[in-house]
N, C-alpha and C positions, 0 to 999 in steps of 0.2 A: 504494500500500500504506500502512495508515494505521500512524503512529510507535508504537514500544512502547510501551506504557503507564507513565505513570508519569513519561517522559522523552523528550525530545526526541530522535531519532536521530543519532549522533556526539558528543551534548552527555552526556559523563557525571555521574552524579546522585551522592548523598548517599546513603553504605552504609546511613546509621542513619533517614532519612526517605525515602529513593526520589525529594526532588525535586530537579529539576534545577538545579543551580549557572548562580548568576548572577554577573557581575561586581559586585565587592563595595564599599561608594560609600567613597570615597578617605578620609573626614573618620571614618567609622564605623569605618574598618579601622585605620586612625591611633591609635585610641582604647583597640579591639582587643589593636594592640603593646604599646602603653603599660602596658597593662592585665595582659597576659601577662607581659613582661617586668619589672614590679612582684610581680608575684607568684611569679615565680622568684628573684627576688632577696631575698624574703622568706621564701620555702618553705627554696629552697635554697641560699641565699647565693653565688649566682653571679648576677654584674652585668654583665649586653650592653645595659643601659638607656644607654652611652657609642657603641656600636658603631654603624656606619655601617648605616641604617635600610633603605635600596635592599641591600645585599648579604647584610641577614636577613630580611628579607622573600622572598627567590629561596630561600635554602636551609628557610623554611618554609611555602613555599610546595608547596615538591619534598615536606616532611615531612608537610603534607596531603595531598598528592595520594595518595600510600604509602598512608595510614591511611582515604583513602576520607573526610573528613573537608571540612567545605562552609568552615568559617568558623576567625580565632584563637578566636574564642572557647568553640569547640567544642573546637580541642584544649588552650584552660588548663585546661577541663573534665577532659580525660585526663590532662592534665598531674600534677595537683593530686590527682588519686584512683587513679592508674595507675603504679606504679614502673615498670614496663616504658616507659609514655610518655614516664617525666619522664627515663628513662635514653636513649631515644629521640633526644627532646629538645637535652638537651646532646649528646650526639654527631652531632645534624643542626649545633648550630649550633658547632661546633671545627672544629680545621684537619679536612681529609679527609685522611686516612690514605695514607700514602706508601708507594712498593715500594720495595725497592733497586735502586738507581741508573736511579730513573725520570728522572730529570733530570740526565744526563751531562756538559750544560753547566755548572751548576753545581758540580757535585761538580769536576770539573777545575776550575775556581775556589777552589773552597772549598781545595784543596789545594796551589794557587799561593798563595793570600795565606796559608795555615798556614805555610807556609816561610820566608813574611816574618816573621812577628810573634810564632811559635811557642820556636824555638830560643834567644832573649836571656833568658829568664825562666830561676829556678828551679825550679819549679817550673805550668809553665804547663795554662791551663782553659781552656775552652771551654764555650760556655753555648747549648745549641740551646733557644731559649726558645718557646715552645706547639709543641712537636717535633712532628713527622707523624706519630709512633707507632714503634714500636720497628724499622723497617727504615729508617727515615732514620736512627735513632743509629746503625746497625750501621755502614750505607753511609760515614759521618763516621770511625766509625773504622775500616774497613778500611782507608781512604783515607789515612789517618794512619799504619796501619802498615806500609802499603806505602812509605811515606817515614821509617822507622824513627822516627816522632815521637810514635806513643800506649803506649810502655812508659814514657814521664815525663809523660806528659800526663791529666791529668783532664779528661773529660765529664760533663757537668752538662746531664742533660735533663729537664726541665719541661713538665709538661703542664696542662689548667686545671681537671681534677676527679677524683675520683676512679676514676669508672670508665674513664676513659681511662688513669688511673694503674695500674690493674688488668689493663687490656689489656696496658701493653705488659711489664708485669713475668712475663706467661703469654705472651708472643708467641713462635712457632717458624716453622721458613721453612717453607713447605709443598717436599715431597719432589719433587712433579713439575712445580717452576718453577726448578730449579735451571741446569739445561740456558739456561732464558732468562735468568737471574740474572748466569751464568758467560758468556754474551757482553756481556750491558751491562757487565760487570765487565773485560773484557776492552776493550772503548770507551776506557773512562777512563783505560785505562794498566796494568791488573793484570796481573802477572808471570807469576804460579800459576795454581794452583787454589785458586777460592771456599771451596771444600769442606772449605778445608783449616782456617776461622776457626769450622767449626761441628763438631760432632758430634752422637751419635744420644742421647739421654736420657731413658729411660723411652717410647721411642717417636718422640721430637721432635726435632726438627734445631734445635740452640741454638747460640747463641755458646761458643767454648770458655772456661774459667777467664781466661785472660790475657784474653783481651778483655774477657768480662763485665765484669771487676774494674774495668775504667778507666773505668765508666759507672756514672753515680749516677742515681737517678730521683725524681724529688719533685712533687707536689704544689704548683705557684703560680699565685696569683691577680695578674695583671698589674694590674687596677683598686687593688684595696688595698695589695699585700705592697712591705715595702720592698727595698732594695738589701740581698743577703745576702753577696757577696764578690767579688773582682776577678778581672778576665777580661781575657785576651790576646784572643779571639777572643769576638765575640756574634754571633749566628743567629737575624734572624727575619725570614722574607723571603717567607711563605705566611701567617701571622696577621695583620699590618698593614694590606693593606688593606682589612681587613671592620673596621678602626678608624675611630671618629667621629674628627672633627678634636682635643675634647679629650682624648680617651684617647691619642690619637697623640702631643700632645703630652707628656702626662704618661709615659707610656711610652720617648719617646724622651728624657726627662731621666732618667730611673730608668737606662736604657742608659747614658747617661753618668755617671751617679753611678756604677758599675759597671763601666766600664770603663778598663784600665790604656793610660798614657799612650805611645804607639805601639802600640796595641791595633789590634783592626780589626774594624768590624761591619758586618753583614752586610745589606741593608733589603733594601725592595722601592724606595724615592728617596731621594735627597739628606735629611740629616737638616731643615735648616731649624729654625724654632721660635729663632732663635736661637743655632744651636749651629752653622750652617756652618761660620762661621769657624776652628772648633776642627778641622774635619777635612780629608781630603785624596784627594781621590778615585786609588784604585789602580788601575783601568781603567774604561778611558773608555766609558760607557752601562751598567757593569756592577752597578751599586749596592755596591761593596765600596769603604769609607770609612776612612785610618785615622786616628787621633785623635794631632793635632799640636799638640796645646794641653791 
């Protein structure tokens, strides 16, 4: 039987020419990047020209294939003439968005070193830095207030643009994942009822006042923005590694410019860059580091 027209059988084509996608030559696509990511940074002043080239290449890779789309340079094309691409775009290439308490092991973590580093302060913060979206903050503080420690405690969550900053300031739990929500909740330790940290608002299932209130939400750029105040606890242990080595760097000194001395942060490895010395690993393989210098 002779192939469809137009395209090779199984080899999918190009929405906008019909021909079939070739593998694209390594030096031309290099250039490609370069080229895109120059131009996001000039269109919309967000900079991944730092970030590790193997782990944005996969996530826009996945964001052509979506879009039906053969080459980069077809989508800085959309990029650059399409708000919906360029919104696309920066949410292909951010953290991916988190549920509550997708990661149990964690979160039981996170709330063993809060006990350590939490309670000596006056008034202590917390800094989930490029957050998963508004169900990691939630999860952070439930966790905290099941340990009676987020009615003095400030979170501070960060994200890298604004429509993600728009996301999570609209985000509600959906109604029929609660049932799943209330056993992972129930994993990590939880007493109650879930049910009990959200109520119904104009239709939505939201955080209640007390909680809301212990969470700020802003707007930061890790490439440029400097250290904005001190923190007992830092959080970023899903944006790191899509970091080039010198963003890493520069990122993990900005962490330490930031954070208070028996503090504790939170990575994806060992800080390194210079700054082992200063910390102190609190379980073993676990990447929670506290700062002893």
């Amino acid at each position: 039987m002779a192939a469809p027209t137009g395209a090779r059988a199984g080899v999918p084509a190009d929405r906008e020419t019909g021909e079939r996608r070739r593998s694209p030559d390594p030096a031309v696509e290099e250039l490609e990047l370069s080229l895109l990511l120059e131009a996001v940074a000039q269109r919309f002043g967000f900079d991944f020209r730092s970030h590790d080239r193997a782990a944005m290449k996969r996530k826009l890779h996945a964001l052509m294939a979506r879009r039906g789309l053969r080459t980069l340079s077809q989508l800085q094309n959309r990029v650059l003439h399409d708000p919906a691409a360029s919104r696309a775009l920066l949410l292909a290439l951010g953290v991916a968005p988190a549920s509550m308490f997708d990661d149990p092991q964690e979160a039981l973590e996170l709330v063993a070193v809060a006990e350590k580093c939490l309670p000596g302060a006056p008034l202590p913060k917390v800094w989930l830095v490029d957050c998963a979206g508004a169900e990691q903050a939630w999860t952070v503080a439930v966790m905290l207030a099941e340990r009676q420690l987020l009615w003095r405690t400030e979170i501070h969550a960060t994200v890298s643009s604004d429509e993600l900053l728009e996301e999570a300031l609209a985000a509600s739990l959906p109604l029929e994942k609660m049932g799943e929500y209330q056993r992972r909740y129930e994993q990590v330790g939880g007493s109650g009822r879930l049910s009990e940290y959200f109520h119904l608002e104009g239709g939505r299932l939201v955080p209640v006042p007390q909680l809301k209130s212990r969470i700020t939400w802003a707007q930061y750029n890790l490439v440029t923005d400097a250290s904005f105040n001190e923190f007992q606890l830092i959080v970023c242990r899903r944006a790191l590694p899509d970091f080039g080595p010198l963003l890493r760097r520069r990122v993990l000194h900005l962490f330490d410019d930031s954070l208070a001395v028996l503090g504790v942060l939170g990575i994806d490895r060992a800080p390194g860059d210079g700054l082992a010395g200063q910390y102190q690993e609190l379980m073993e393989g676990r990447s929670w580091y506290k700062r002893v210098g």
